[in-house]
ZAMARGU-4260 file (C-alpha; in steps of 0.2 Angstrom, whole numbers, plus 5000, padded with zeros to 4 digits):
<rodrens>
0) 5241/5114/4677 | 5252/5098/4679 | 5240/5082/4680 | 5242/5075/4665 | 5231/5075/4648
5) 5212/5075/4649 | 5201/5064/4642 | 5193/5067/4627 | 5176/5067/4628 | 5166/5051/4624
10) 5184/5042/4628 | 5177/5032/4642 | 5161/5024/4631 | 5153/5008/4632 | 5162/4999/4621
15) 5178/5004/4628 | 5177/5003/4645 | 5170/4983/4647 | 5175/4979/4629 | 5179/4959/4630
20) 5199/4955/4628 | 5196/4950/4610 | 5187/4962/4603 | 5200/4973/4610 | 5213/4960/4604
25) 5205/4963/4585 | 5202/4983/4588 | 5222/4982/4591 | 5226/4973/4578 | 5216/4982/4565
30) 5225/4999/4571 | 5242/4990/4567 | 5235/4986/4550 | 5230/5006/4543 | 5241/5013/4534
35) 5252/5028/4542 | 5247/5046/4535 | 5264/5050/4528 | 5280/5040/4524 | 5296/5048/4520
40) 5310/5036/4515 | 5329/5044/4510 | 5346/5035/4504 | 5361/5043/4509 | 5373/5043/4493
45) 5387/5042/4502 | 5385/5029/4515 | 5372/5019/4508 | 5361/5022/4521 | 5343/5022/4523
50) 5332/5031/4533 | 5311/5033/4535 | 5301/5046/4543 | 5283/5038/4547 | 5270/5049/4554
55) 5253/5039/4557 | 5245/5054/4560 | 5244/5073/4566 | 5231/5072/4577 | 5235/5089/4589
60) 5243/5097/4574 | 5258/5091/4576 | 5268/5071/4579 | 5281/5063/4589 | 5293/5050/4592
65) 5312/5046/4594 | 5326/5043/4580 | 5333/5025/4579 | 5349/5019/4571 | 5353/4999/4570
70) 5360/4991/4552 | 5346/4977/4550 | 5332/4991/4552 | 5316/4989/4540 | 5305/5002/4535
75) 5291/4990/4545 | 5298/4994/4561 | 5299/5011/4560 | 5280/5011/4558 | 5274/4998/4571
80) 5286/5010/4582 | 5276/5028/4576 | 5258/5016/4582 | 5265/5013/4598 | 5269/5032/4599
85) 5251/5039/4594 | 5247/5025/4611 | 5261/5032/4621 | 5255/5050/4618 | 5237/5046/4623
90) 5242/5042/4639 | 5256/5053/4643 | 5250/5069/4633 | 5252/5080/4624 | 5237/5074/4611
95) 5247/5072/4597 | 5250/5059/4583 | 5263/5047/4583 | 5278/5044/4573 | 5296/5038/4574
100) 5313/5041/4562 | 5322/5026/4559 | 5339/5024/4552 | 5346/5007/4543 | 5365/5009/4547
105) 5377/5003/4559 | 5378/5015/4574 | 5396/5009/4579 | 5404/5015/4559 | 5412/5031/4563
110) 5403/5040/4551 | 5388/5037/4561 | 5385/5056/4567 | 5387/5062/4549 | 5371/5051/4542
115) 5362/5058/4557 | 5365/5075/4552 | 5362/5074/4534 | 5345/5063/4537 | 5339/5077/4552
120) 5344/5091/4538 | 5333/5082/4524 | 5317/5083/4535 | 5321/5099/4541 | 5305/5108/4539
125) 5292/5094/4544 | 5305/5095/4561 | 5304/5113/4562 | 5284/5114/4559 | 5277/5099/4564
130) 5286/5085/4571 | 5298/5082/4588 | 5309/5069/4589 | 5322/5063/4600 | 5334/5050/4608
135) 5330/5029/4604 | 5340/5014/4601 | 5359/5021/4596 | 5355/5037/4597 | 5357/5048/4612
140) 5348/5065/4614 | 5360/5070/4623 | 5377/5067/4614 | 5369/5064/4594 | 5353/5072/4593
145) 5353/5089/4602 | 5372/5093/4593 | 5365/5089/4575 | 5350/5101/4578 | 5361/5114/4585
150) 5371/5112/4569 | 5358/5114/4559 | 5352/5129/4567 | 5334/5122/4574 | 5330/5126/4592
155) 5324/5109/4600 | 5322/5090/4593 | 5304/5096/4603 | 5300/5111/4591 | 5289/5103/4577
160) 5277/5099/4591 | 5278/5117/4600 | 5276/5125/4585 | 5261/5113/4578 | 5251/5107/4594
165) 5253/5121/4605 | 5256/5136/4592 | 5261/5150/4602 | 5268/5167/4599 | 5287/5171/4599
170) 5289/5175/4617 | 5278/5161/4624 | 5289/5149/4611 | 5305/5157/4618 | 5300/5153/4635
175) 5295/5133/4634 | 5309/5131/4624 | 5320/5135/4638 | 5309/5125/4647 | 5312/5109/4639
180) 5331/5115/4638 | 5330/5115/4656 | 5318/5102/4663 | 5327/5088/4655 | 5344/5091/4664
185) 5336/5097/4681 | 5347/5094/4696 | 5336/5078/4705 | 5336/5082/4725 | 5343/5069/4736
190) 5325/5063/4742 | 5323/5056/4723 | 5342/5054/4719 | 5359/5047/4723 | 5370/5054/4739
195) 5386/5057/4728 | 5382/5057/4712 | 5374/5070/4700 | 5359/5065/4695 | 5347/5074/4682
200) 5328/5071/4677 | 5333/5061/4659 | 5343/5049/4670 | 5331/5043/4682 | 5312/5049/4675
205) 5308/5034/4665 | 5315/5021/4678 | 5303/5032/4692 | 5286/5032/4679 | 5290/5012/4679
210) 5292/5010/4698 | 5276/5021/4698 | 5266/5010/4689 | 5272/4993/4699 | 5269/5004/4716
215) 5253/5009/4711 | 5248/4993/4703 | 5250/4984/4720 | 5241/4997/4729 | 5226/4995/4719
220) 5225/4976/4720 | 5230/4979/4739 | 5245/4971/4739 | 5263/4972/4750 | 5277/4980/4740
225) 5286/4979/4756 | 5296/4962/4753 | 5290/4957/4737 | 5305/4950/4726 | 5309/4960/4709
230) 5319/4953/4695 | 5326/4969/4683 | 5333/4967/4664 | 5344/4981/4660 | 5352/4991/4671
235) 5355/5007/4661 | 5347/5022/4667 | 5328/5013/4667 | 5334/4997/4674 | 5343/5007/4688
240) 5333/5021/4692 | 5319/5008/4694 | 5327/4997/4705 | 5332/5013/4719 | 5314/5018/4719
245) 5306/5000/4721 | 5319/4996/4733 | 5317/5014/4744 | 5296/5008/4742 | 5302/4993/4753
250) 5303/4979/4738 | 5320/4968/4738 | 5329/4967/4723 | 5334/4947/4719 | 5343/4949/4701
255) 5348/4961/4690 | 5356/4957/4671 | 5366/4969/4660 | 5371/4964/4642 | 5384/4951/4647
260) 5380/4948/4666 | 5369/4942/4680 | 5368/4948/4700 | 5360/4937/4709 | 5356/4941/4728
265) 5341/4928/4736 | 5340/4937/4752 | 5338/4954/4739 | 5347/4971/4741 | 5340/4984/4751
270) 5340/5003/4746 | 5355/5006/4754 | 5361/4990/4744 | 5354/4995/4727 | 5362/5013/4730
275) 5380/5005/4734 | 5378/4996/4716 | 5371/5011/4707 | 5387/5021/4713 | 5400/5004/4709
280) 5390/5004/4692 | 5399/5012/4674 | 5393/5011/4657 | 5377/5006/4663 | 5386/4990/4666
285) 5386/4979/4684 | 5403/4978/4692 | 5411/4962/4686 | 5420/4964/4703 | 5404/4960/4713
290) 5406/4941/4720 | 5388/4939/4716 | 5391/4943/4697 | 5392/4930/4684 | 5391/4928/4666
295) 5375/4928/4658 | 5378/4910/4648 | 5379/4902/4666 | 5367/4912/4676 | 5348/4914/4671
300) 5339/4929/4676 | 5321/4923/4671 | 5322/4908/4685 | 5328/4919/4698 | 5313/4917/4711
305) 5304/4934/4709 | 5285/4942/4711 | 5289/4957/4697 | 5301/4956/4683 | 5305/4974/4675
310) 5310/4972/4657 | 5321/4987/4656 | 5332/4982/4641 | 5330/4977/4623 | 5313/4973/4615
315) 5309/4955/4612 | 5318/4948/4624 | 5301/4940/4633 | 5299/4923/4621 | 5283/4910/4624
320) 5296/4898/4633 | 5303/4914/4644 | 5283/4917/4650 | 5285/4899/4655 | 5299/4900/4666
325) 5294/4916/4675 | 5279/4906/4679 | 5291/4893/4686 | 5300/4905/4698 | 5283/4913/4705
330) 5282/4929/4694 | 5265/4937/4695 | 5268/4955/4687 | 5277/4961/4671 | 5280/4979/4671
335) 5288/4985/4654 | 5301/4997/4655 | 5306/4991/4638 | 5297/4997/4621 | 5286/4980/4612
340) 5296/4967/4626 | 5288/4952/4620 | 5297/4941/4604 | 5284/4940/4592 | 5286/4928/4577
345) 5282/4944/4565 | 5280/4964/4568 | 5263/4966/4571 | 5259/4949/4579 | 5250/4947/4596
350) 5250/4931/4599 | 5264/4930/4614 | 5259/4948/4618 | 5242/4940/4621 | 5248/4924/4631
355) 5256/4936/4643 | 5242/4946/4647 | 5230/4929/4652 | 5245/4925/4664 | 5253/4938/4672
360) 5247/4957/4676 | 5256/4964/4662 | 5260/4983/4666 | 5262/4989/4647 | 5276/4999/4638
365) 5264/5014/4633 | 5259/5017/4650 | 5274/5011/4662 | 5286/5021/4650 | 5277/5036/4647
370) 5290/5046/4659 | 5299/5057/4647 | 5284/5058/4635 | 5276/5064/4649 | 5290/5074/4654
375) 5291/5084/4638 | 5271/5086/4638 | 5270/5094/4655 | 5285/5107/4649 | 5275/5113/4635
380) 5262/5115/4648 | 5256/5134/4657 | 5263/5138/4671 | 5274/5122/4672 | 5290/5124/4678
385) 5305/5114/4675 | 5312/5108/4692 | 5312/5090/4695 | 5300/5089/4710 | 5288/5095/4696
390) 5293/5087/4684 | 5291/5073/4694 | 5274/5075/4701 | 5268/5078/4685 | 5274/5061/4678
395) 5268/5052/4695 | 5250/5059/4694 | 5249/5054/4676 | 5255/5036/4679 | 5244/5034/4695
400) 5228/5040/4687 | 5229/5029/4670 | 5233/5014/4682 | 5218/5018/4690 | 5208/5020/4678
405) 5213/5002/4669 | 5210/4995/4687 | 5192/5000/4685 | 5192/4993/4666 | 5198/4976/4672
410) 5187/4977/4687 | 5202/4973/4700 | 5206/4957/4692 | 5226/4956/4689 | 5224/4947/4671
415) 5220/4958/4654 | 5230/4972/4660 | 5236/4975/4642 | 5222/4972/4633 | 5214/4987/4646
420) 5228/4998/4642 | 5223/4995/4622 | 5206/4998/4625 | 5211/5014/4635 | 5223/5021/4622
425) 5212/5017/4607 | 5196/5026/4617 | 5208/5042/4618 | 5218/5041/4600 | 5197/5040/4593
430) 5201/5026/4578 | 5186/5017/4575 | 5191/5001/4567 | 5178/4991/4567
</rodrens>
């Protein structure tokens, strides 16, 4: 059974299904504001460093959500992060609480793997029994967080959810273990990858769940992708991956940005042209060589004439002047590849989240960027299998049925998107806060 998590019972009620945008608005709000079930904070004597484990809740049994390192990190963050998760994972599966580790250090001091491995080795048990964790901001699942657990002698960052969510014997453990082991580096095929370069599922699933949701989106509202101009922030492995699928789907690509560059192209890139940038790419960085690349203090990427802009880079970087200007060069959708895109004044504040939403169709972060939640969720699955055309199917079916599903909430209008989504996600995670 791959087609994503079921809807609790009662998920689709009155109130939630044509709940008014400010009522929703409050509902959200109020969920930001109740305290998280467990907090764990930890000093490292030797560095200094500070970390905090915050799980809202253990709804399923068991909770989850990636491990952040960044030196100006607050214990505030970390929980506005584990709310967002417990979203996430309603739509995405598996049914579980959310949560997120959050470390306050610099990730470029060399001693930066060291503080990982102490913090992972002080939470041991809750990671062994009950909660799953993974890659974030400065941490890579990959080359920091599957090392340290492997040091530590715990089988996956995913266990703590196997073991309390879907609680199964030895053998069944032994076998989705390897399935998560394998799923996340699965070989993609050349219908859904790069022709001469080796690409797995943890480069390209987010970026495809992202371009799922815009496809779909304009499907819904009956609307040409074929031609329609994309602006992308980021082009690491969501910003990227994104623009191959939106291109191949027949959208033109117009402008991309990295951390220090801008590609500007108003006739767009093509497929074929998106591939050829993908392949001159490194370090997740455009190719300064490009004649079309300039330095981002001269060229803007938010008045770059475009119909969809993809954040696919850091959170925040969508301020209340920034919605004006993509307003000004035509934008009419917003997906978020990015976790929490817009710049609020405070953590917890909706006000430009909310300004967006009565403007553009805003495709949101726990929905758009559920492809490796998702990804994880099916693997844990019976009977799944961990090849990438399952994988992602899986993540494609999930994404399609949710964006149908706020199509019906919003009643095909293209504003209140978000607020939808909210109303979806609080429906599923069952937190009355009236």
């Amino acid at each position: 059974m791959d087609g994503g998590p079921r809807r609790p019972a009662g998920a689709a009620s009155a109130r939630g299904a044509h709940q008014p945008d400010a009522d929703v608005w409050k509902r959200y709000n109020a969920f930001l504001r109740l305290p998280p079930e467990m907090t764990i904070a930890w000093n490292d004597a030797e560095t200094g460093a500070r970390a905090w484990l915050v799980v809202n809740s253990s709804r399923g049994g068991a909770a989850g959500g990636g491990t952040r390192m960044r030196a100006a990190l607050q214990p505030r963050e970390v929980v506005y992060l584990a709310k967002t998760m417990e979203l996430k994972f309603s739509i995405s599966g598996p049914p579980i609480g959310g949560a997120k580790c959050g470390i306050a250090f610099d990730p470029r001091d060399p001693r930066k793997t060291d503080v990982l491995e102490r913090w992972y080795r002080a939470i041991t048990p809750i990671l062994r029994d009950r909660f799953g964790t993974g890659g974030d901001l400065n941490i890579d699942e990959v080359r920091d967080v599957l090392p340290a657990f492997h040091r530590l002698g715990l089988e996956h960052p995913q266990e703590g959810i196997v073991r309390g969510h879907v609680r199964p014997h030895a053998s069944a453990f032994r076998r989705i273990i390897r399935r998560l082991d394998a799923g996340v580096e699965a070989d993609v095929p050349l219908d859904h990858g790069l022709d001469g370069a080796s690409l797995t599922i943890a480069d390209v699933v987010t970026g495809f769940g992202l371009a799922t949701a815009v496809r779909r989106f304009h499907e819904r509202m009956d609307r040409p992708l074929q031609g329609a101009r994309v602006s992308v922030e980021g082009f690491g492995n969501v910003g990227a991956a994104c623009s191959l699928y939106l291109a191949r789907a027949g959208a033109r690509i117009v402008a991309a940005r990295d951390a220090r560059s801008v590609l500007t192209a108003p006739d767009g890139l093509d497929a074929a042209d998106v591939e050829d940038l993908i392949r001159r790419s490194t370090d997740k960085m455009l190719p300064t060589a490009d004649p079309r690349v300039r330095s981002a203090s001269t060229t803007s990427l938010f008045d770059t004439p475009s119909d969809i802009f993809v954040c696919a880079a850091i959170s925040g970087s969508v301020a209340r002047d920034t919605l004006d200007r993509l307003a000004t060069a035509g934008v009419r959708v917003i997906a978020s590849g990015a976790n929490q895109p817009f710049r609020e004044a405070k953590l917890g504040s909706t006000r430009v989240a909310q300004l967006a939403d009565r403007r553009f169709a805003v495709l949101p972060d726990i929905l758009a960027n559920c492809g490796m939640a998702r990804t994880f969720s099916y693997l844990m699955e019976r009977g799944a299998r961990p090849t990438a055309p399952r994988i992602l199917g899986a993540v494609e079916r999930t994404i399609t049925e949710n964006v149908d599903e706020v199509f019906d909430r919003t009643h095909g209008g293209d504003r209140g998107w978000l607020a939808s989504t909210y109303a979806l996600a609080l429906d599923r995670v069952g937190v009355d806060t009236a």
